[in-house]
DOROLUM-307724 format. One record per residue (C-alpha): x, y, z. Coordinates in steps of 0.5 Angstrom, whole numbers, padded with zeros to 4 digits. Layout:
REM residues N
{east->X, north->Y, up->Z} .
...
//
This chain:
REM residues 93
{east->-0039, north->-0081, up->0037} .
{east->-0032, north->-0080, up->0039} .
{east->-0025, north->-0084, up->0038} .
{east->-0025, north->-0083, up->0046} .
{east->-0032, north->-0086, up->0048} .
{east->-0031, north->-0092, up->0043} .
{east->-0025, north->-0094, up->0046} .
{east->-0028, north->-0093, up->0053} .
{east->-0031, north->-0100, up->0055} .
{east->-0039, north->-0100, up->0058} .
{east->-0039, north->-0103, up->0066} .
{east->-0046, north->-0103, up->0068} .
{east->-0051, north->-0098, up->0070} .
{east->-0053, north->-0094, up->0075} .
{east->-0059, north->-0098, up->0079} .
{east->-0060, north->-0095, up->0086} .
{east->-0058, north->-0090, up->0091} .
{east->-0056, north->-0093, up->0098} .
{east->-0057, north->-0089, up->0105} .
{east->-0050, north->-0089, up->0105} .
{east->-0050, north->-0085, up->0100} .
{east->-0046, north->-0090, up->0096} .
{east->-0049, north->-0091, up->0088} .
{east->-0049, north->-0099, up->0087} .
{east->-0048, north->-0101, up->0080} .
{east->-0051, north->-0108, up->0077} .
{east->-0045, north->-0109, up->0073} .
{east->-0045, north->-0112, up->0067} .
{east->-0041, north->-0120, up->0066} .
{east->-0035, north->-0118, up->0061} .
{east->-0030, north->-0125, up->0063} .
{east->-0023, north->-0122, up->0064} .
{east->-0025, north->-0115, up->0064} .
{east->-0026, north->-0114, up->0072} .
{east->-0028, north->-0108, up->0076} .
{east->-0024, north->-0108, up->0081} .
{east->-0023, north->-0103, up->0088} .
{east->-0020, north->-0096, up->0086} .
{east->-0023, north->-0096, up->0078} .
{east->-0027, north->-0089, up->0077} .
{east->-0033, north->-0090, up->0073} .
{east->-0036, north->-0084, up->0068} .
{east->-0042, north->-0082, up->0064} .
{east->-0042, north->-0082, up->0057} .
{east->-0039, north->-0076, up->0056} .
{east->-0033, north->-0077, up->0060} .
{east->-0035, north->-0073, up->0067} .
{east->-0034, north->-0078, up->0073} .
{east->-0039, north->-0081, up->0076} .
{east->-0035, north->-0085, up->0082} .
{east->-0030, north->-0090, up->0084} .
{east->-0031, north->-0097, up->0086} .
{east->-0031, north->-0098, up->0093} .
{east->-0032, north->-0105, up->0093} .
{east->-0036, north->-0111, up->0088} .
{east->-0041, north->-0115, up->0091} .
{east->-0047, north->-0120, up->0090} .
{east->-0046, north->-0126, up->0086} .
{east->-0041, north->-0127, up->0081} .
{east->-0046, north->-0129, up->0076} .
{east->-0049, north->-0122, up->0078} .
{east->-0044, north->-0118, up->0081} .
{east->-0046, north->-0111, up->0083} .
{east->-0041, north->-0105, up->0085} .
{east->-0041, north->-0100, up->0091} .
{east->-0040, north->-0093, up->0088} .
{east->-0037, north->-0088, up->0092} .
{east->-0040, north->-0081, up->0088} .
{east->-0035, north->-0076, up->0085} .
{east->-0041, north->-0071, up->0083} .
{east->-0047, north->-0068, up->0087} .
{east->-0052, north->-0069, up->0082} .
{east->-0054, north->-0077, up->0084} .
{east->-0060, north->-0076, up->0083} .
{east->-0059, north->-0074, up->0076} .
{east->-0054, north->-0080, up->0075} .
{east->-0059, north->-0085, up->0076} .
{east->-0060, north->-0090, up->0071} .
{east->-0055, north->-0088, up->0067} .
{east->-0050, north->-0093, up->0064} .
{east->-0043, north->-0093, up->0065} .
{east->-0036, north->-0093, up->0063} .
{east->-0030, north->-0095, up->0065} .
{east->-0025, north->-0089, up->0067} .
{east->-0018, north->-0089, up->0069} .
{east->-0016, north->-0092, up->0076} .
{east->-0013, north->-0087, up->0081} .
{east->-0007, north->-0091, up->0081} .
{east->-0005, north->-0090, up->0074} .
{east->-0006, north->-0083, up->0075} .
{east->-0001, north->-0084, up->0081} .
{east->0005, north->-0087, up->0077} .
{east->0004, north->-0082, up->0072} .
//
C-alpha cells in the first residue's frame, strides 16, 4: 500500500447508476470531514472516478450525486471511494 493511498481518506461507495447517468454514492458518516459540491472522488489506485455534484438524503445517511470522469461506469460500480482534490485547489495553484 502506498504512503499516497494511506493518506487518502475513504468516502463511501459506488452504489447506483442513475438514467441521468449520475453515479450516486452512499457516503460514509465521518463528522467533520464533509464531502462537498466540487471534491473529485478516485478509486483505490488514484484514477478519478467523478465529481460531487450535490449530497443528498438524510444526514443520518447521506448519499452524494456524482457526475462521471470515466466511461467505464459499469466497472466502477461497487467500488469504494476516496476522497481526491478539489477542482478549486487545483485552480488556485
Amino acid at each position: 500500500m502506498t504512503r499516497e493511498l494511506q493518506e487518502r481518506q475513504e468516502v463511501g461507495e459506488v452504489m447506483h447508476l442513475a438514467k441521468s447517468s449520475r453515479l450516486i454514492v452512499r457516503l460514509l458518516g465521518s463528522p467533520g470531514k464533509e464531502t462537498r459540491p466540487g471534491e473529485i472522488l478516485v478509486d483505490q489506485k488514484g484514477k478519478g472516478v467523478g465529481k460531487v455534484l450535490e449530497v443528498i438524503g438524510p444526514v443520518a445517511a447521506p448519499y452524494a450525486s456524482v457526475i462521471p470522469l470515466t466511461d467505464r461506469t459499469n466497472k466502477v460500480l461497487g467500488i469504494k471511494v476516496y476522497r481526491g482534490r478539489s477542482l478549486r485547489s487545483k485552480r488556485q495553484r
